[in-house]
N, C-alpha and C positions, 0 to 999 in steps of 0.2 A: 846566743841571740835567737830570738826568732824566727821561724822560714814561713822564719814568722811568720789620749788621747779625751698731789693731790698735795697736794700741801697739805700737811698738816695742820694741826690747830697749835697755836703756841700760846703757854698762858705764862709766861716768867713775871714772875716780881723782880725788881731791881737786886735785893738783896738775893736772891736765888741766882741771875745773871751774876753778877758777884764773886758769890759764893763757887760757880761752874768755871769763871775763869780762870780759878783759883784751882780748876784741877786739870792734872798732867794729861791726859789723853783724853778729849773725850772727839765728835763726830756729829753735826747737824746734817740731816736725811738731804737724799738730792731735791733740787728744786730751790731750796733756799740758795742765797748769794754764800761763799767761800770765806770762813777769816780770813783777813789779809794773812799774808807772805813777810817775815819780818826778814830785811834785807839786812846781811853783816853790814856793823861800821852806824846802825840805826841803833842805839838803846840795846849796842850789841857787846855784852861784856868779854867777846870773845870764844877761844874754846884752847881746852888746853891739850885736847887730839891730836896725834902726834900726825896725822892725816888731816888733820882741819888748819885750810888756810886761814890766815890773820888776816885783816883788815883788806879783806876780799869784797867790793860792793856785787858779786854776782853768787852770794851764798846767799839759802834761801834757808832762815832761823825756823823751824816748825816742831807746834806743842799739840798739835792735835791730828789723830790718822787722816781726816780728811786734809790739812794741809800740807800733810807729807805726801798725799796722793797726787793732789795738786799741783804739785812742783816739779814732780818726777818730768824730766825733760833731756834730749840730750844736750850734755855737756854742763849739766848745774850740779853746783855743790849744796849739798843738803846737809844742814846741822840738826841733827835732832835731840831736841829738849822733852823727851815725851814721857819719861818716865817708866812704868807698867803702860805700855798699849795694847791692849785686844783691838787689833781693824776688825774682830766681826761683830763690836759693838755699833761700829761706823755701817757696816756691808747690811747687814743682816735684815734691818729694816725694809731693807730695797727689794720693792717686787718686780714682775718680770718687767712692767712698763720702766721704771726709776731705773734698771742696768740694760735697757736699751739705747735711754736715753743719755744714759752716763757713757756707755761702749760708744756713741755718733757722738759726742761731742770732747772727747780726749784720745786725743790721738798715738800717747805713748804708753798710756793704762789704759786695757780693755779687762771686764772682768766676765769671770767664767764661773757657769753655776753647774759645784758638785754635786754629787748623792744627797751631802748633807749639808749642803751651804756652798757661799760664795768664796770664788779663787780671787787671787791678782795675779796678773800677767803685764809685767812690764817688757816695752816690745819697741825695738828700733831705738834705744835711747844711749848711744852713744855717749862714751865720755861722762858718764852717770858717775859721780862720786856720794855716796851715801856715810855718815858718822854721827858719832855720839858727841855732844860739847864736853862730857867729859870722859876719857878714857877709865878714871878710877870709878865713877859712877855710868855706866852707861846704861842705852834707853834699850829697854824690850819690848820687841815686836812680836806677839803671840796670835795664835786664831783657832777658835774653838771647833771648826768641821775636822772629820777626822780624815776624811776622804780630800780635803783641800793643804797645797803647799801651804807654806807662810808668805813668800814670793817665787812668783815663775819668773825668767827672764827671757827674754827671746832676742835673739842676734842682736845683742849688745855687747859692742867692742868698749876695751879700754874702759872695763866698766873696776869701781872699787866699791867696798864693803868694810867699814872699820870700827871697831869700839860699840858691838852689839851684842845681843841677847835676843835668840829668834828661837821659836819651839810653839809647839802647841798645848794648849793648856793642861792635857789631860797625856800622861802618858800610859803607852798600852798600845792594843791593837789598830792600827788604821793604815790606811791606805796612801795617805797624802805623807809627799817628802817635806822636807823642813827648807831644805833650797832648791830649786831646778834653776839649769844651763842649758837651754836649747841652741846650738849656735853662736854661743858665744867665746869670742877670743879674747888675747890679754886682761882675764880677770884678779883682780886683788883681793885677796881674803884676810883679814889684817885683825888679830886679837876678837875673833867673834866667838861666842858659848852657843853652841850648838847643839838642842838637846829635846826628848820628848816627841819622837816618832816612833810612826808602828813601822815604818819603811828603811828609809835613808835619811840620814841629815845632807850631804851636800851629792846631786844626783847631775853628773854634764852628758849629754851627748847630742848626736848630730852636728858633730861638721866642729864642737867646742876645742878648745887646745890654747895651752900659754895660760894656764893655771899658777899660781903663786899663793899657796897656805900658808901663812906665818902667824905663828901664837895662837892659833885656835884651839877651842876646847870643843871635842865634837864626843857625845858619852849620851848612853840610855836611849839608842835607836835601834828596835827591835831587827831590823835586816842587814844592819851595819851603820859605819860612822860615814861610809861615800860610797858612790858607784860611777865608775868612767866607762861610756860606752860610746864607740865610734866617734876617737879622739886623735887629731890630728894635730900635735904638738907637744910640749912637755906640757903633764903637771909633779910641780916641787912644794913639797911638805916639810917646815920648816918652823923648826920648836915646837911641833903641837902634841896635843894627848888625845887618845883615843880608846876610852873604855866603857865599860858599863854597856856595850852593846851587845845584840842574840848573838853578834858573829861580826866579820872583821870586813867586812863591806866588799865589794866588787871591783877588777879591771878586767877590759877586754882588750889586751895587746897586740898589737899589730907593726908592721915596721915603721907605720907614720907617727908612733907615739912611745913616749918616754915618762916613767914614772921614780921621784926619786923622794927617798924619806933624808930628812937629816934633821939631827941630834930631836926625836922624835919619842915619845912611851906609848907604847900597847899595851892594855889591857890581858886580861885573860881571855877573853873567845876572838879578842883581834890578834894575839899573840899563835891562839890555834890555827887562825890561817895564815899570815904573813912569815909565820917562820918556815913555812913552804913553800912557798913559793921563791921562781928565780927570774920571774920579769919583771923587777924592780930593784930597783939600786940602792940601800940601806949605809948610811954613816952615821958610824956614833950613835946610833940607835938602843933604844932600851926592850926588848921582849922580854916577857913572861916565859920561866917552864910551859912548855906546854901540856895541859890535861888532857886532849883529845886530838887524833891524829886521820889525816884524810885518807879517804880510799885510794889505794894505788891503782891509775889508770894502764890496763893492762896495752894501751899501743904507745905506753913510753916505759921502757928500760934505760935508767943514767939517762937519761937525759934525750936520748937517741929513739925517734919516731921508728915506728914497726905496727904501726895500723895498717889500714887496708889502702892498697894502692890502686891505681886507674888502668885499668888493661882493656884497650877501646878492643879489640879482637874478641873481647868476652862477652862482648855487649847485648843484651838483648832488652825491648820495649817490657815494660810493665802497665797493668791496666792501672787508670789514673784512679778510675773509680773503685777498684780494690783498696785501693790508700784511705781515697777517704772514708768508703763503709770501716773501713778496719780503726782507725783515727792511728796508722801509722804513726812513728816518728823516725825524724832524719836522725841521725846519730852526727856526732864533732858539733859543729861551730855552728851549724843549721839546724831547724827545727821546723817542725811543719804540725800545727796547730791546725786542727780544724775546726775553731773556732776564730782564730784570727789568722787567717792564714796567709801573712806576709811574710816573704823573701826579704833576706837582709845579705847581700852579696857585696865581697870586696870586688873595686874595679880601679885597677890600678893604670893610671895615664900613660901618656906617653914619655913624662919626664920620669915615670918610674914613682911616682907618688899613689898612695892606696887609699879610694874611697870606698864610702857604704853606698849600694843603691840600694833602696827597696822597692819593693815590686806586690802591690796589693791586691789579692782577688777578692770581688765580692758575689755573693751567691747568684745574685742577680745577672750575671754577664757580664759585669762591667768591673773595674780595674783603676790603679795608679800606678803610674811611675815614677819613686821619688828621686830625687838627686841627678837624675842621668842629666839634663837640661843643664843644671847649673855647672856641671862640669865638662861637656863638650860646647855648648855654646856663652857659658858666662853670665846667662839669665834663670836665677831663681823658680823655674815654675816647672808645677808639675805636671806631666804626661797624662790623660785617661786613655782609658782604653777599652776596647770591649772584646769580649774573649767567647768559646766555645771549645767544645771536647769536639776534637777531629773524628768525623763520620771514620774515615778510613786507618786513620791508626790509631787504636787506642794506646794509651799515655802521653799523645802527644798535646798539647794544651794549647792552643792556637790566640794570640789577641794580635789586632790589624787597626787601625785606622790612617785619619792625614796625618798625625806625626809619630806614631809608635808602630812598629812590625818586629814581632819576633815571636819566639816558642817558647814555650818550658817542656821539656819530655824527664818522664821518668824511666828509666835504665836499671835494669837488674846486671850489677857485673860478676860473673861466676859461671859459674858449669852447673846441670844437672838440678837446677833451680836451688840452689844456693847460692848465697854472696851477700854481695852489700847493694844498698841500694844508693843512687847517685842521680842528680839533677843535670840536665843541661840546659842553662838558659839562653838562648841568644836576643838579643838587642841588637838592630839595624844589622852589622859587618861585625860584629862581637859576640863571643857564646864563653858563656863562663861556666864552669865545672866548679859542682859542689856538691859535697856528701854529706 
């Protein structure tokens, strides 16, 4: 982690209308009125999904990106009939005015403009079931920026995903994942092809957990087929295949979270790292021999930690500003970027549950503090803050206001100006130690 984001002019003939309805995905610019929403049970021949309800009047049938956008709501089920969809034939049109005015007027799709194009962020939309009408033919959701997901979600519980095809159209290098999980819990992943990233295909963190992967094909994602980061709950991988990727995707383990494969195939560079690893639970599982083998991390022998340990008696101040001229790094589970230089610290409650907080410095003096709020008082919001280098002790990292007080100091621990170097943060009556 981290120590450590006009109308147009229309000119259609009849037969050209026609002829457009007649195809699977297409997208009229903001501004115009929406096609209708065809409701199940309407001129609805059904779906033969093994996730799509029958003769449900509150499924919303959609054949083109813009009414798939449309509909996204929580708690609707979404059939989609769409065939090959590109959303950035639907997005791309839209200038800054059109996704100001699309962001103020939809309140569960807000969209976000990458490098090279426009995202979607679906957000707060509970109970979202999303599928294909047919599971042997299902509809693909693709999108041309490289730098942009195919879908973000954001704190969407009890959300499902079934009988799809999502990737981006070009694969190779880029920056955008194929799915993002911000916050999200109890999601269902059910028979989706996941494919054609420079990144990740399915990427959760913050606060996500209660994953369920079954029959997915996730292959040809250049940084791996998944990445779980600051994950409080299981995720269970179940029937799926995983290859064709640079490498064998990401987890960051922790006691609040559980990872388990079954009756699963790796690939060859996902076979190179999961046959390593032992924080995750594998049955019936198929790996590859593996062709390349990881570096042995010299503070574990069998299994048994022998890194450097915390000896407050040894302690001595480091200048903070040596760190940064120098662009130090933290060594283990922290990291300290000096170009984004946020804290990602476990903070574990009093019922003995272990959260992430982060703690963001900006050049300017000023600061956030993510997570602390929502887990001592229950309320989602984040801390600012403003900070300064303590005139009187150097390393010591000072931020204060009406609702944040606390420090960051850096600690050289060792004799004779050797050792390791080590963090102390405190927060309000809490100081967490990290190296």
């Amino acid at each position: 982690m981290k120590i450590k984001s006009s109308l147009r002019l229309l000119a259609v003939l009849l037969s050209l209308a026609l002829a457009l309805s007649l195809v699977a995905c297409t997208g009229s610019k903001p501004g115009n009125d929406p096609a209708p929403v065809t409701p199940g049970g309407q001129d609805d021949p059904g779906t033969d999904s093994p996730d799509g309800p029958e003769g449900d009047d509150d499924v919303a049938v959609v054949k083109t990106a813009e009414e798939f956008l449309e509909a996204i709501a929580p708690g609707m089920k979404i059939e989609l009939r769409l065939g090959s969809c590109n959303l950035s034939d639907f997005l791309e049109p839209m200038n800054g005015t059109d996704m100001e005015n699309w962001n103020a007027s939809h309140e569960y799709v807000k969209l976000e403009e990458e490098f090279d194009g426009l995202e979607v962020h679906v957000i707060n939309a509970d109970g979202l079931n999303i599928y294909s009408t047919s599971s042997e033919d299902p509809s693909e959701l693709v999108v041309d920026p490289r730098y942009a997901t195919v879908i973000t979600f954001e704190n969407c519980d009890d959300l499902t995903l079934s009988d799809m095809v999502l990737g981006h159209t070009e694969l190779g290098s880029c920056v955008g994942n194929v799915l993002d999980f911000a916050g999200c819990r109890n999601v269902k992943l059910n028979r989706l092809d996941i494919y054609g990233c420079g990144v990740i295909g399915v990427s959760a963190w913050g606060g996500s957990g209660d994953f369920s992967v079954t029959d997915c094909f996730i292959h040809d994602c250049e940084w791996g087929p998944f990445s779980f980061e600051e994950i409080y709950g299981s995720v269970e991988f179940d029937g799926s295949t995983f290859t064709g990727s640079g490498s064998g995707g990401t987890y960051y383990s922790s006691p609040a979270s559980s990872l388990t494969f079954k009756n699963c195939k790796f690939g060859e560079w996902e076979s190179n790292i999961w046959s390593f690893r032992d924080d995750a639970e594998f049955i019936d599982c198929e790996l590859e021999e593996p062709t390349s083998y990881p570096d042995v991390d010299p503070d574990y022998v069998d299994g048994e930690y022998y890194g450097p340990v915390l000896d407050r008696e040894k302690l001595s101040h480091v200048s903070f500003d040596y760190v940064l001229l120098e662009g130090s790094y933290w060594t283990g589970l922290y990291l300290d970027n000096i170009n984004d230089p946020t804290l990602e610290l476990p903070y574990e409650d009093e019922a003995g549950t272990v959260h992430s907080i982060g703690i963001k410095f900006n050049a300017n003096g000023t600061g956030t503090l993510f997570g602390y709020n929502a887990i001592v008082t229950g309320v989602d919001e984040d801390i600012d803050f403003t900070w300064e280098l303590d005139s009187e002790y150097s390393g010591v990292l000072r931020f204060a206001d009406s609702d944040a007080e606390g420090t960051l100091t850096v600690y050289l621990c060792g004799e004779g100006g050797d050792g390791d170097l080590w963090l102390a943060v405190s927060i309000f009556d809490d100081t967490i130690w990290a190296m």
